[in-house]
N, C-alpha and C positions, 0 to 999 in steps of 0.2 A: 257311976255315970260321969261322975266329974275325972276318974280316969279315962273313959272313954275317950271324956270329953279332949282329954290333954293328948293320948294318944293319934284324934285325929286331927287337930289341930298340928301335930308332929310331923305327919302324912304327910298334912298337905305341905310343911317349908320343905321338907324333900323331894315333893316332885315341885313346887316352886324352885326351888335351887334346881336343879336338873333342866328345865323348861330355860332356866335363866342359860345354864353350862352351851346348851346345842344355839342357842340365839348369840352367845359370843361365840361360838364357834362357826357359825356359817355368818361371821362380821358384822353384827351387832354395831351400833353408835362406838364414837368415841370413847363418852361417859364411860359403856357398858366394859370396853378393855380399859381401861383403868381399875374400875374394880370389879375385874378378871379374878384373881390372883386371891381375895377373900371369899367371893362365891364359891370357886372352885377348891377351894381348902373348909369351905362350909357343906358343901355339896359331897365331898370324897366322903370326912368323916359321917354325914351324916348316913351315906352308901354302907359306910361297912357296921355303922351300928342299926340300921333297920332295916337291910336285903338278906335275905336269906344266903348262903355259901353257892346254892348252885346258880341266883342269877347271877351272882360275883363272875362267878365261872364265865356263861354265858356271854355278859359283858366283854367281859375278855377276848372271847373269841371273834366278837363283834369287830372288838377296836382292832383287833392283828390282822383278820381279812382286810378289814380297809386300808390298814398299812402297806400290807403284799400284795397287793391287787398292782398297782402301778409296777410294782417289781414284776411280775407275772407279765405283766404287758409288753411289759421292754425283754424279757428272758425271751417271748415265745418268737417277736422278730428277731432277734439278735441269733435261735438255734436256726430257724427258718435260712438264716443268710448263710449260718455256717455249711447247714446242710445242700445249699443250693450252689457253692460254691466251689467246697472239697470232695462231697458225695454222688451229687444229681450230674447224671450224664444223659438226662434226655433232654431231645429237641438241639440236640447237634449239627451241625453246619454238615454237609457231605467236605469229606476229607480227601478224595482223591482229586479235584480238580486243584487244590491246592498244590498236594505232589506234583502233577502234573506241570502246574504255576503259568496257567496262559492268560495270564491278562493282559489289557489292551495295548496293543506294541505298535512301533509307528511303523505306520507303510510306507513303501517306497514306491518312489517309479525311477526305472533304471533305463540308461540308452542304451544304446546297440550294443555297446560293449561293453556293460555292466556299471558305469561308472552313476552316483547315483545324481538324479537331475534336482529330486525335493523328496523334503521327507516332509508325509502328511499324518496327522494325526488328533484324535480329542485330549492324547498324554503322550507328549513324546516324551519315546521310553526304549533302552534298550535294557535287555534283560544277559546278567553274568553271573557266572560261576563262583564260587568261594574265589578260587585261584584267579580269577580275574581281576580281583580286588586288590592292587598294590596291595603290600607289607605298610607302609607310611600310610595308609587312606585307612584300611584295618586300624593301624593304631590309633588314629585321629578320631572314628568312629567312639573307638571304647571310650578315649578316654573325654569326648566329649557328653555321651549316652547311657553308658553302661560297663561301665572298666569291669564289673565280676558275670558279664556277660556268661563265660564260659564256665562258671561255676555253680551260678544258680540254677533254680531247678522252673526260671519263668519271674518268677515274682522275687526281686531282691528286699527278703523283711529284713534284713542289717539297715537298709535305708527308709524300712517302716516309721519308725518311731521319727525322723527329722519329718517326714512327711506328715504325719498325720498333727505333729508341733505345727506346723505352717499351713495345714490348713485348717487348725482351729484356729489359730490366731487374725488370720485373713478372714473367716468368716465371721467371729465376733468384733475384731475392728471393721469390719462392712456393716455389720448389721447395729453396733455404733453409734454409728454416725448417720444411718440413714435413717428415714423413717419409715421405709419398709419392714417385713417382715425377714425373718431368717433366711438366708440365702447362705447355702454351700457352695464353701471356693473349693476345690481342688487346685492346689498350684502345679505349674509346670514344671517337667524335672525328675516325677518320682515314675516313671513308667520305662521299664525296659524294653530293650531292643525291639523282644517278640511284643510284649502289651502292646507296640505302639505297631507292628505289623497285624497283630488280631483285630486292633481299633480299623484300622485302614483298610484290612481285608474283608474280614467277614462283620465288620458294625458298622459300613455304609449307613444303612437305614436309621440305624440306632442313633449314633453321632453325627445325624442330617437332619434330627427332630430337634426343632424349640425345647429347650428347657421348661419354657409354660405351659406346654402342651398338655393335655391331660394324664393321667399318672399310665407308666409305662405298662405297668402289669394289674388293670384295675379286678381284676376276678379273682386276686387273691388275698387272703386275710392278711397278715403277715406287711405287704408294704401297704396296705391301709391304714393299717392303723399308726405305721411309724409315718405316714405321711401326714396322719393326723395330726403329731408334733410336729413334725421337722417343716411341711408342706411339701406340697405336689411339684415346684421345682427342685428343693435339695434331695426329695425323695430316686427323681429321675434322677441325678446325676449320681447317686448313691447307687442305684439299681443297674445307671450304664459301668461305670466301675466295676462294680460286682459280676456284670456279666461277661467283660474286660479279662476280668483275674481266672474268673472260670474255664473260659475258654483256652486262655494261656498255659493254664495248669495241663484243662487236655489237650493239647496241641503238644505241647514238650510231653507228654507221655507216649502220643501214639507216633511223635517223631525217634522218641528214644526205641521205641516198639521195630518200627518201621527198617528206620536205617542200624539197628543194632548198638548201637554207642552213644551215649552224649557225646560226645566228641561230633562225630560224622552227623548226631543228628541238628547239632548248631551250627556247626557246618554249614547246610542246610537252609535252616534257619536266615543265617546272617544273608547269605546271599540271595535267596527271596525277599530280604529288607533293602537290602542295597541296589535291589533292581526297582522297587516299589514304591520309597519314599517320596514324597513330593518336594522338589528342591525351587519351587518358584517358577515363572515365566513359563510355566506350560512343561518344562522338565521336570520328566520322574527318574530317579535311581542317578546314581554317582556317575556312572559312562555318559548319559544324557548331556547330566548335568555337564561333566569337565568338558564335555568337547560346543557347550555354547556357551559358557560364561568363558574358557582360556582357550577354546581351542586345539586342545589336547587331549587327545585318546588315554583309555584308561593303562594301557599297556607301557608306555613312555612313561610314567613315573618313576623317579627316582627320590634316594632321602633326601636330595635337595629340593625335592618337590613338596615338603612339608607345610610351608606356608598354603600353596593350593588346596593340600589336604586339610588342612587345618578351616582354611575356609569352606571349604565343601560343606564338612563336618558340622560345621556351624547354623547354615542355613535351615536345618531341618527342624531346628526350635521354635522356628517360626519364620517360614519364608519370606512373609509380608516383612518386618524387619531389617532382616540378616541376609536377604539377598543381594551381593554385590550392585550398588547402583553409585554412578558417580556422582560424587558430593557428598555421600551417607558416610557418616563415621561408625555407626553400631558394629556393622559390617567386621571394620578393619579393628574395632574394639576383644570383638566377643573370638576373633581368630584368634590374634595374641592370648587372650587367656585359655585357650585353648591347647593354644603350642605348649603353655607355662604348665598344663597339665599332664602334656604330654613329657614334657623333661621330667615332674617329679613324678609318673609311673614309671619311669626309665626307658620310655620309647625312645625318646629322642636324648644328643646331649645339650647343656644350656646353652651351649656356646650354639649351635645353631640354630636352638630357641630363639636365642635374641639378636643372631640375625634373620631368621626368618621375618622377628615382629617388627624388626627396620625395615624391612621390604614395603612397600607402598602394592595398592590394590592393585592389580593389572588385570584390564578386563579386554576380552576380544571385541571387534565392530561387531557388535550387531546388526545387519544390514537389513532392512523389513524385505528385500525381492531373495526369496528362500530360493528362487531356481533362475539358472539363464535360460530359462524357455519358459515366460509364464504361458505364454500366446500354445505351445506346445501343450502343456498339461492343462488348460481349458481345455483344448482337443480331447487330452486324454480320458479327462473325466467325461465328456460328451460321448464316445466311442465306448465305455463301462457301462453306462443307461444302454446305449443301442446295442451290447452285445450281450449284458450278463442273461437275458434271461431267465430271470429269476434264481439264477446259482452265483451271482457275485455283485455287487452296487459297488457306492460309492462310500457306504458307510462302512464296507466288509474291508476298503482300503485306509479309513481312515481308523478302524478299527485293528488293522497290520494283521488281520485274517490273510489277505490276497498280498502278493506284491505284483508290479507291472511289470515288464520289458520295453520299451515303447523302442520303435526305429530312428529316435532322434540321436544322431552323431552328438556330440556336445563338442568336438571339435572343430567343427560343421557350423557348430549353432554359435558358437564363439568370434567364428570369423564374420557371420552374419550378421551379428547385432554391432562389432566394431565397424563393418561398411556402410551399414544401414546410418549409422550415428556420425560418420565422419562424410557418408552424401547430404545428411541435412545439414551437417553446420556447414557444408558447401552454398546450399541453398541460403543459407540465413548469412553465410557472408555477402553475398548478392541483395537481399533482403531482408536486412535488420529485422522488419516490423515482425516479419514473421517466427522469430528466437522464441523456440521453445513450444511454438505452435503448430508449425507446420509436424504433419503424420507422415508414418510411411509403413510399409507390410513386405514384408519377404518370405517364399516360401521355395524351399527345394527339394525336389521330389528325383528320387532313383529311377532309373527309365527303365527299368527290368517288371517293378511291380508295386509302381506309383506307392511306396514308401518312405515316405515322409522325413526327410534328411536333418531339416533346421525348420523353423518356424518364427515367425518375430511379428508379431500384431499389432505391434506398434514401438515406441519410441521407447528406451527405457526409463526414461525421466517425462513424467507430462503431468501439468495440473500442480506442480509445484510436489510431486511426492514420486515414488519409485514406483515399477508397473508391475501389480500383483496377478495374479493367475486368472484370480477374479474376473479381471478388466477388460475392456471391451476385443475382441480378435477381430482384427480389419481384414486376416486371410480368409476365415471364414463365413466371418458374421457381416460384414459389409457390402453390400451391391451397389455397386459402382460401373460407372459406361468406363466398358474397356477400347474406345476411342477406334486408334486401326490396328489395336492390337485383334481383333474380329476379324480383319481381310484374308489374313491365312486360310480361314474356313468356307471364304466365299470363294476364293480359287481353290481350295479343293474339291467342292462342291461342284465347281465347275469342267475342274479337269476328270473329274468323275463323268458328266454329263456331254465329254468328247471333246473338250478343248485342250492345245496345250501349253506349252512354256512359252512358244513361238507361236502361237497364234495373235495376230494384230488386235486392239480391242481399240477402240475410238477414247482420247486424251482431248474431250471437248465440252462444251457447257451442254449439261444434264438437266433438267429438271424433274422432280420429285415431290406428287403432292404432300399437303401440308395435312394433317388427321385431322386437325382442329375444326378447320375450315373451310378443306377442300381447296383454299390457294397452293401458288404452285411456286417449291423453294428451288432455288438456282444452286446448282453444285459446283464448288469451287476450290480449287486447290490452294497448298500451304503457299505456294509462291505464287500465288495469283495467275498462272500460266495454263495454257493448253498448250500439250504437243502436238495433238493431231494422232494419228493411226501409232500407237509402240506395241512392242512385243509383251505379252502376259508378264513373263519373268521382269521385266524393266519396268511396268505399273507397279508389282509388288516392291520391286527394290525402293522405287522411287515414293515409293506408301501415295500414287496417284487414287485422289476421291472418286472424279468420276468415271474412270474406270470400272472399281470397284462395283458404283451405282448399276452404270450398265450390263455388266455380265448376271447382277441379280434381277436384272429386270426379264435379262434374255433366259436366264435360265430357270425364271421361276423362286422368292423369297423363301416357298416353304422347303424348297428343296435344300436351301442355304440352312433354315433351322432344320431340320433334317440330318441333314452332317454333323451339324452344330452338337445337335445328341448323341449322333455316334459315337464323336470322339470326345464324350465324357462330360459337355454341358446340361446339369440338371437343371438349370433356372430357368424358368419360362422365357422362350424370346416373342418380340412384338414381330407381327407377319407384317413391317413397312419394308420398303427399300432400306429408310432408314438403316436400318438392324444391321446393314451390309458395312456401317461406318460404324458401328461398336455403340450407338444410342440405343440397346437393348442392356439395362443392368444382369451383371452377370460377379460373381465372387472371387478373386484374385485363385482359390485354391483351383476353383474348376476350370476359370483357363488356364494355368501352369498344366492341368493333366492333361487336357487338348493340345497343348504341342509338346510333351512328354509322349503322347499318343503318336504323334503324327514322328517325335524323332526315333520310335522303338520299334513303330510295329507290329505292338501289341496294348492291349485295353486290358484294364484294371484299375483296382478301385482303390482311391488312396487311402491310405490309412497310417495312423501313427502309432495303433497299439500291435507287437508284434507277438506278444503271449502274455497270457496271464497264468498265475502259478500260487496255489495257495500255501499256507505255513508251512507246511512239509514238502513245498516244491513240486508237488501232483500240477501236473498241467490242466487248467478248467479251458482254458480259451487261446486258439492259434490264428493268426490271421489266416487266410484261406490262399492260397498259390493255384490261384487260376487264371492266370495271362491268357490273355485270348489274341490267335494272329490277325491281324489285321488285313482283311481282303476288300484293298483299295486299287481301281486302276487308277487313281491318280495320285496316291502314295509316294510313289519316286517323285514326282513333278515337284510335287509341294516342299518334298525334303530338299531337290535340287534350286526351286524357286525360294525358297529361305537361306539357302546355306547363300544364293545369291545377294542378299538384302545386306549379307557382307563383304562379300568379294566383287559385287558391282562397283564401280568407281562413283556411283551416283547413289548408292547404296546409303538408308538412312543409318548402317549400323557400319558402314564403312570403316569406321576408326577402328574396329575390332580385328581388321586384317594386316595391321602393321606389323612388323618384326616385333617389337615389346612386349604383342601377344599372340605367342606361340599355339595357343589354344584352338584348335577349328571348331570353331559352334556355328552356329544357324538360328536365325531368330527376328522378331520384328517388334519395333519402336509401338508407343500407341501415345495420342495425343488429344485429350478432350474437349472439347467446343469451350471456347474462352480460356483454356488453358485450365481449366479446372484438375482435372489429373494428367500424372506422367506415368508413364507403364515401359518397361523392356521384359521381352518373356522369351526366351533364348536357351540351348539346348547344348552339349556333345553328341555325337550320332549315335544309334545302338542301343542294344537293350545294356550295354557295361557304361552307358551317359549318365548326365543327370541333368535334369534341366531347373532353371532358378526364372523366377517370375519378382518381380519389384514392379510397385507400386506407390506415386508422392503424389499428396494430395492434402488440403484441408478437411477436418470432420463437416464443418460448415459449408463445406462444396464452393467454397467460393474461388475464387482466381488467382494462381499460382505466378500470375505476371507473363508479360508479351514475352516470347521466345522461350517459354520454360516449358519445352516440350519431353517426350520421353526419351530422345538421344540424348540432349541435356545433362536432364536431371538423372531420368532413373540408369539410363546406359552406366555409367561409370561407379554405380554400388555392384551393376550384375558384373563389372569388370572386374571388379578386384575380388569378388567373390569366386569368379570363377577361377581365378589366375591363382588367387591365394590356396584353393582347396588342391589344385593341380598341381602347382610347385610341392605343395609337402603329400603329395599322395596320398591322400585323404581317402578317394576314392579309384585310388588305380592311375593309369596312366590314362593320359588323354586322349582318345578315342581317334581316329582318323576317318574321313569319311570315302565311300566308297570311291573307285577309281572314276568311274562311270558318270558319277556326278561330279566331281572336281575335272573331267575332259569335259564334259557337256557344256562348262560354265566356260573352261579355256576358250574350247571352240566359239563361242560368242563371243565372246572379247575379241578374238581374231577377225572375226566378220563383221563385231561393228565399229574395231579399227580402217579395216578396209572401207567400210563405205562410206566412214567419213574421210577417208583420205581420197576416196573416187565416188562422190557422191551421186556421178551424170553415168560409172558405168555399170549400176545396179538397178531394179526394178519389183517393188513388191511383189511376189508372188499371189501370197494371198488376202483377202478380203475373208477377216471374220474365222469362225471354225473350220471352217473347211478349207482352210488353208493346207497344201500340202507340206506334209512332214518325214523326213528319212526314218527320225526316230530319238526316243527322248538320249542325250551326250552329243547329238548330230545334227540338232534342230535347224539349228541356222544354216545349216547347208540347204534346208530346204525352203529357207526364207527368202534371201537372197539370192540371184545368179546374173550375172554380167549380162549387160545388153547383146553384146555379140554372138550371146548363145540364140 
């Protein structure tokens, strides 16, 4: 018994000791690990003198699982990674749009003669060749990026081991110091050429995700449980890597596949990176980029163009940084050690290393008005909505799917926007207050098939900034009273309904009810005068109101808006008399085509886009060539009665007939109640014309000042625009107008010489329309005839 007794008394200090061993081992008091160390040397021996051999055993196998367990954990992601890396080729990216390589490229809009007007885009981007890559911009690349580019096989592991030193070091001095949890740095640096085209290509999605985001691949074992350790952000950027490297591995394999060679297939490679990169301010790829930071096309490179290469080079590390801006030294920093790298690869020699790093930054203006016709490409994009149809927008052009052709001249549009700029500072020398305020709009339209020459919607400086595309277009977005620029359509309207050049119309006070209130407004001219009975032609020349008023009163207002549509006005007119002196708004674009109409011929619809053309130059969209002739009998009259508005001695555009301007145009002044706007809208004859409309005016419609009428102000931009496109042949030679109308106009002058020099021995013929007439070149012979007849 009393062995028993000792026996179990034995027992029990052994699983006492044991009970004590697992309580310091899942941390126990202080006390308790101090004496650690004698328990557990109480506890072993007592283990191997009272367990039998095979719980020994058993033990054992206890304590080794719980040791390999943790091994086991980290072995099964660590094979998972390898395997998903160098092995797993599902869930692949489709491959051949890559070969192909069409991403988003900038659109163009081009003028009539290819030249480009803006280039629009979400990346502006041109896309080039291996060989397009200067030799000096190649070497700047390597050896900024990737100097064993053409050696490895995607992934340089020579430069594994400094990588993976820096970013352990960066993540345990981060995590440090902070009192967050573990965070994975990767630094920058360690990803070549292709990595850093895989990332940008096909890991959009991937490398556009928070890092906090929830874990990238959460369905599978393997990054769960390494996320367990590491967390849900090092895990992700561990798992974007990984899939970084994967992809890179098969991409250079199905390139080497594809094009036959490493060689040809980095080739390849390099030049799909050099169109793709992001190099800051909206430039993607090195051609982009050189020709908006210097100015310079990729082709002009030479090895003394090292320094630009060198900076190109640079920027791709980080363009927030590195991008040339003036005052930034990083810039001009990270270039020179760039060049310095380039000397010890033996790209370059030292000696021009360190002058290139003498060289100071040179960067080109950047000017924010990307085109001289913003006023022009608002059109453009307007005329993309109204025609694609659902086969082309505006996104398919900023996307460089589609390019444009637009019919704007840019020689055209260059002289316009200098006339238009040097008639307002005319204006503002006259009117200081008005510097920088006063608008203006100019539009010139081809008279074969109202296509759209120049366009200028406003000033190019207003607001204190440069005038973006955006901006408001005064040609066609403004309605505005086109004053007497409107009379041309009421005498045509009129000589339609049987009157003509010579026919007398009464030069006397008019009245005109008022809409408001039924009272009655008195009509009166610019010079406060009544003639009394003149000739049709000689009210037009002389831009006489009440004239004007009466023939629409005779002939009926809707008859006048009636015309008014034929030849080309879509804006609603008000059915007053008014309407006859141009107090019906109407848009600077629709009346330039009404007397483009009336100097041609023919009716057609303006337009400024002339084809559209997708990536492969397939034509989607042509403008339409359907001129329509014009069946007017009062056609001649109006062209005769305009081309008089010059050649009359009392003519409001008389100064256009002088010897200085050799030009024969035809056209009329317009002038708005208070002086509010100035208008000249003036033509060449013929469908081989072109006619130019101007427009000055305040946005606030307020008062341009006493005497700032439209021979003024606006005559003398359509002058030098016209004079200017004609002297350099811009558009042909200057039109002459028929013989018929330049006798027509002779013969009156002869006749109203005579009868002011014998005023007792002539006799009006006739009263009103029914006036007899020989015929329109011979009018006045039937206006006139000597008493003695």
């Amino acid at each position: 018994m009393e062995n028993d007794s000792s026996l179990s008394t034995s027992r029990r200090e052994v699983l006492r000791g044991a009970a004590e061993v697992e309580w310091v081992r899942s941390g126990g008091c202080d006390t308790a690990r101090k004496r650690q160390p004698t328990v557990l040397t109480r506890v072993l021996r007592a283990l191997r003198q009272a367990l039998p051999l095979q719980a020994m055993r058993r033990r054992r196998a206890v304590i080794l699982a719980v040791v390999l367990l943790p091994v086991a954990l980290l072995l099964v992601p660590a094979t998972w990674l390898v395997h998903r890396v160098y092995f797993d080729r599902t869930g692949l990216p489709e491959l051949e749009s890559f070969i192909r390589f069409e991403p988003p490229t900038t659109g163009v809009v081009l003028d009539a003669h290819g030249q480009v007007l803006i280039e629009l885009a979400h990346e502006y981007r041109q896309l080039v060749t291996y060989d397009d890559v200067p030799l000096i911009l190649r070497q700047a690349i390597l050896a900024a990026e990737d100097r064993r580019f053409f050696t490895h096989c995607g992934v340089d592991y020579r430069a594994l081991p400094r990588v993976v030193k820096k970013a352990a070091a960066s993540s345990l001095r981060e995590w440090w110091k902070s009192d967050h949890g573990f965070r994975l740095i990767l630094p920058q640096g360690g990803s070549t050429l292709t990595q850093q085209l895989v990332r940008g290509y096909f890991l959009q999605d991937m490398t556009g995700r928070p890092d906090a985001d929830p874990l990238f691949h959460t369905g599978l074992a393997p990054p769960r449980i390494l996320s367990a350790i590491l967390g849900a952000s090092a895990m992700n950027k561990l798992l974007r890597k990984m899939e970084e490297v994967r992809l890179t591995l098969w991409l250079e394999e199905e390139m080497r596949r594809r094009y036959g060679s490493q060689e040809q297939a980095k080739r390849e490679i390099f030049a799909r990176y050099a169109s793709f990169i992001y190099l800051g301010n909206g430039r993607y790829g090195f051609a982009a980029a050189s020709e908006y930071y210097f100015g310079k096309a990729l082709s002009s490179y030479t090895p003394d163009d090292a320094g630009n290469a060198a900076l190109l080079a640079s920027i791709s590390k980080a363009p927030r940084d590195y991008a040339p801006v003036p005052g930034n030294q990083r810039p001009l920093v990270r270039r020179n050690l760039i060049l310095a790298l380039m000397a010890r690869n033996g790209f370059i020699s030292e000696d021009l290393a360190k002058r290139c790093q003498g060289d100071p930054i040179r960067i080109a203006a950047v000017s924010p008005i990307k085109t001289p016709a913003p006023a022009a490409i608002d059109h453009v994009l307007d005329e993309l909505t109204l025609h694609g149809g659902g086969r082309f927008d505006f996104e398919d052009l900023l996307q460089g799917r589609i390019a444009v052709r637009s019919t704007i001249d840019a020689r055209v549009q260059t002289i316009v926007n200098e006339a238009l700029e040097q008639g307002l500072a005319r204006y503002e020398k006259r009117h200081p207050k008005g510097t920088g305020l006063i608008q203006g709009s100019v539009v010139v339209l081809g008279n074969a098939d109202a296509a759209i020459l120049a366009e200028a919607g406003g000033r190019q400086v207003y607001g204190g900034r440069d005038t973006l595309y955006s901006d408001y277009n005064r040609v066609t977005s403004s309605l505005r009273q086109p004053g007497s620029a409107m009379k041309p359509l009421v005498f045509l309207a009129a000589f339609e309904s049987g009157m003509f050049l010579d026919t007398p119309v009464p030069d006397e006070p008019i009245g005109v009810p008022v809409e408001r209130d039924d009272s009655i407004k008195w009509i009166a001219n610019y010079d406060n005068q009544f003639k009394g009975p003149i000739p049709m032609r000689q009210a037009l020349a002389e831009s006489r109101n009440a004239p004007a008023v009466w023939i629409t009163r005779e002939i009926g207002v809707r008859t006048v808006i009636r015309t008014a549509h034929q030849m080309g006005i879509r804006t609603p007119l008000q059915p007053y008399l008014s309407t006859a002196l141009g107090a019906s708004e109407v848009c600077l674009l629709e009346l330039a085509d009404a007397y483009r109409a009336i100097a041609s011929g023919v009716l057609a619809e303006p337009h400024v886009i002339d084809r559209v053309t997708d990536a492969s130059g397939n034509e989607l969209y042509q403008a339409p060539r359907d001129a329509r002739e014009i069946r007017s009998s009062g056609l001649r009259s109006i062209q005769e009665g305009l081309r008089g508005v010059v050649r009359l001695p009392d003519g409001t555009a008389h100064s256009l007939a002088g010897t200085d301007f050799p030009v024969a145009v035809m056209g009329k002044t317009g002038t708005t109640s208070d002086f509010r706007d100035a208008l000249f809208v003036g033509s060449t004859y013929g469908t081989s014309g072109i006619t130019v409309a101007v427009r000055i005016g305040y946005d606030d419609n307020s008062s341009m000042g006493q005497r700032e009428t439209g021979g003024r102000t606006a005559l003398p931009i359509f002058r030098e625009i016209m004079l200017r496109v004609y002297e350099a042949q811009l558009v042909g030679q200057a039109p002459r107008f028929p013989r018929e109308i330049e006798d027509g106009i002779d013969q009156y002058l002869v006749m109203r010489a005579a009868l002011e020099l014998n005023p007792t021995e002539v006799e009006w013929l006739g009263r009103g329309p029914d006036a007899p007439i020989v015929g329109t070149g011979a009018a006045i012979l039937g206006f006139v005839r000597p008493v003695s007849e």
